[in-house]
C-alpha positions as CSV (number, residue, x, y, z in Angstrom):
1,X,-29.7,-7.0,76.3
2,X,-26.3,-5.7,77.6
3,X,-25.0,-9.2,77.2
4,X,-25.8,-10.1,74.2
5,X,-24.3,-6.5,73.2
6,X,-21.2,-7.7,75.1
7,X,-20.9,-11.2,73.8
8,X,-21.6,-10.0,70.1
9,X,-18.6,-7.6,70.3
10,X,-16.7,-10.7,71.8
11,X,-17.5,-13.0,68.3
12,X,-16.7,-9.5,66.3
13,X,-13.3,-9.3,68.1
14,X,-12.4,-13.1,67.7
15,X,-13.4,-13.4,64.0
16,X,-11.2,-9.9,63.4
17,X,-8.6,-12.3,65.2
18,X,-9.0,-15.0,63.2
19,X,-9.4,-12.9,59.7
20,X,-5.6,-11.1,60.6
21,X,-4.5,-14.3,61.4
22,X,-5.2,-15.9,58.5
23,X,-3.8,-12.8,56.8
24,X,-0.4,-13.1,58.5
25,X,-0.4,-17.3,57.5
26,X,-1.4,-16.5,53.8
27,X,1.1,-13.8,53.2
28,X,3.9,-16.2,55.0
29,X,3.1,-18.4,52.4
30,X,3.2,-16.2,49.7
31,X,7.4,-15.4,51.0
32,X,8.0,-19.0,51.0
33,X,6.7,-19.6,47.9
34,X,8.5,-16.8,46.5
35,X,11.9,-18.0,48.2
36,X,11.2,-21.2,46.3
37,X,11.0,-19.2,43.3
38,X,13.9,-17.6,43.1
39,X,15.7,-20.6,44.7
40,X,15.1,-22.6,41.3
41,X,15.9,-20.0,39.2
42,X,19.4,-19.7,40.9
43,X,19.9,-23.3,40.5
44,X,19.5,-23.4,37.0
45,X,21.6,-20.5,36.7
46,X,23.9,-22.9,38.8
47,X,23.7,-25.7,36.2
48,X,23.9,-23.5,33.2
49,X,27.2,-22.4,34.2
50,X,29.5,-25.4,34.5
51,X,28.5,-25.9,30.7
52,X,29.2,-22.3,29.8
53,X,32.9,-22.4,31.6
54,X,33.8,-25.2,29.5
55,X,32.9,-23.2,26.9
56,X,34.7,-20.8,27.1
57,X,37.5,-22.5,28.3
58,X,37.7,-24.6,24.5
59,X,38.7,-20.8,23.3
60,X,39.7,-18.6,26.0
61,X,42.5,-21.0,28.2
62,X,44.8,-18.2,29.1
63,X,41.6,-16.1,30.6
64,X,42.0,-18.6,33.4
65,X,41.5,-15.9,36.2
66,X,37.6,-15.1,35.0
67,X,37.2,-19.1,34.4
68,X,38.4,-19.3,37.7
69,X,36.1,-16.9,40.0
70,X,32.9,-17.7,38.0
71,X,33.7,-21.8,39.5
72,X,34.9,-20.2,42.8
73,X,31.5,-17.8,43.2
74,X,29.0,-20.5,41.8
75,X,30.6,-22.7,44.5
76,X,30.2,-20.8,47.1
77,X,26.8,-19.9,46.0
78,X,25.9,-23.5,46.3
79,X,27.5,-23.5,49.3
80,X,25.1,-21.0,51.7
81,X,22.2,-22.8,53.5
82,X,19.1,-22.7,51.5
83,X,16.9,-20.1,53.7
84,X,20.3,-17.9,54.3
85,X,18.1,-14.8,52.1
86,X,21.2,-12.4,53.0
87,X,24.2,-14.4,52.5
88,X,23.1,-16.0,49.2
89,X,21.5,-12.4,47.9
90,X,25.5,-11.3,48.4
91,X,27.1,-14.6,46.8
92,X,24.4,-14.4,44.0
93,X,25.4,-10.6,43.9
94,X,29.1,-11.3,43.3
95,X,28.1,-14.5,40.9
96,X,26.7,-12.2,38.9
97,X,29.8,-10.1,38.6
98,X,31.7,-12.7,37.8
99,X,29.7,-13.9,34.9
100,X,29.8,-9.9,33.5
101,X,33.6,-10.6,33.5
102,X,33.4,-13.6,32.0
103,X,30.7,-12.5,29.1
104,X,33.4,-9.2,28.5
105,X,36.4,-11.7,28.7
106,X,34.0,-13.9,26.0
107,X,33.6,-10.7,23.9
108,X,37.7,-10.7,22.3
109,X,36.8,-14.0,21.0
110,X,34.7,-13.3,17.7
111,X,35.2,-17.3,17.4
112,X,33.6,-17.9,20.5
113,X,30.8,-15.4,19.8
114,X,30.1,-17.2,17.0
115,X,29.8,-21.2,18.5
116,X,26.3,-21.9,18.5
117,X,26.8,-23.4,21.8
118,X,28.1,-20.3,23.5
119,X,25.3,-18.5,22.1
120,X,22.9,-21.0,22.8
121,X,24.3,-20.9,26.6
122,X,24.5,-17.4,27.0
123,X,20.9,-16.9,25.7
124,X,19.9,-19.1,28.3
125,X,21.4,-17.7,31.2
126,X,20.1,-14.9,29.9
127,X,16.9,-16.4,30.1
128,X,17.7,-17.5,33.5
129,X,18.5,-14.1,34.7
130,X,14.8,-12.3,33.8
131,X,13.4,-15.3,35.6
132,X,15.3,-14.7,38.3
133,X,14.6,-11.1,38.5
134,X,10.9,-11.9,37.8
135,X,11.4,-13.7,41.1
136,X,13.2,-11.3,43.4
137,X,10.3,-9.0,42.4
138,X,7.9,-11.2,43.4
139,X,9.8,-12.1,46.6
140,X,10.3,-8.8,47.9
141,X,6.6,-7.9,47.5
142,X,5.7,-10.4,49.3
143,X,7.9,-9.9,52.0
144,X,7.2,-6.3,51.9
145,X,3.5,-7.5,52.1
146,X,4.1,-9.3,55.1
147,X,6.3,-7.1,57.1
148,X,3.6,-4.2,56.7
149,X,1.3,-6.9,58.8
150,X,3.5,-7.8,60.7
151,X,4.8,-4.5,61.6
152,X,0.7,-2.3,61.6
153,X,-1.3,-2.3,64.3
154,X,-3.4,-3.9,65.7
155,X,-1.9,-7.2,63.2
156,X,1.4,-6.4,64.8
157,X,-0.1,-7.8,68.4
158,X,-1.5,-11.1,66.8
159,X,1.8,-11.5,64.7
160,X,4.1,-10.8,68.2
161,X,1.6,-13.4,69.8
162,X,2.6,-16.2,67.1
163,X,5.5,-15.8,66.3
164,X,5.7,-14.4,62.5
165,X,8.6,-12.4,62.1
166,X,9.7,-9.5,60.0
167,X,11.5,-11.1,56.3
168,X,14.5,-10.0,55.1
169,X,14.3,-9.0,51.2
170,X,16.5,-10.2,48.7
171,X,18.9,-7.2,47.6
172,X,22.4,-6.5,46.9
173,X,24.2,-4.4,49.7
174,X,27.3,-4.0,48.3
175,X,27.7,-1.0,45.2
176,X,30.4,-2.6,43.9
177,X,27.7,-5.8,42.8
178,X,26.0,-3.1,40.9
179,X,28.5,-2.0,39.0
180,X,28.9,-2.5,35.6
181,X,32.0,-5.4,35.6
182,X,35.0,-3.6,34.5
183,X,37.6,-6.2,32.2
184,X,41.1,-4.8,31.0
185,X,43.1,-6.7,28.6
């Protein structure tokens, strides 16, 4: 009787095994999936801007400066290694800067405001951006998700024993990226 006691609590501990496993493997998935997310979104924030530059450019030739950094930042953007979370939340971060300067720079040009392609470009990216922030919130809950697992106990012992790890979220660090772009003229 004893062992069939001890060999039930054996199945109970090995299924609970199994069921936190499965746990950790879903909710790995869900951060991938959610990295692919906002990957496409940044990406065709990436090709929406090239078309909005030259845009701008038609009208606004001596703002060469703001033409300039929005090129340089989608560039490096583009640049980072796809799973780099950190380094492209920061170059995203300061893309996004840029492109406040650029729409402020866009705003002393009531011609510009007025070509239906700027606007049609601008409502894009605007566009863009809510999907893009519909994805970081869906990123970092997932990660936030997954670190709780991997991070409670007793998930914390099956997650040490293969090897999921703790996710970084997808923030901006710097205060400055928060801030509202300043433009003088």
């Amino acid at each position: 009787m004893t062992s069939l006691i001890l060999l039930a609590a054996i199945v109970a501990a090995g299924l609970y095994l199994v069921v936190l496993y499965n746990g950790l493997v879903r909710k790995r998935q869900m951060v991938r999936e959610g990295w692919s997310g906002i990957d496409v979104q940044l990406k065709r924030r990436a090709d929406l801007i090239p078309n909005l530059v030259e845009t701008v450019k038609g009208y606004a030739a001596h703002e060469r400066a703001a033409l300039d950094e929005v090129t340089e930042m989608r560039a490096r953007a583009a640049g980072l290694p796809r799973d780099d979370v950190a380094g492209r939340a920061q170059a995203e971060g300061m893309l996004s800067q840029a492109l406040g300067r650029l729409f402020a720079v866009a705003e002393a040009y009531p011609d510009l405001k007025a070509n239906d392609g700027f606007r049609d470009l601008h409502a894009s990216l605007d566009k863009v951006e809510e999907a893009l922030q519909m994805a970081r919130r869906y990123y970092n809950g997932a990660v936030r998700a997954l670190n709780v697992m991997v991070e409670s106990f007793p998930s914390n012992l099956v997650a040490r024993q293969f090897g999921f790890m703790h996710e970084d979220y997808f923030e901006i660090e710097d205060a400055r990226e928060r801030a509202v772009p300043k433009v003088d003229f």
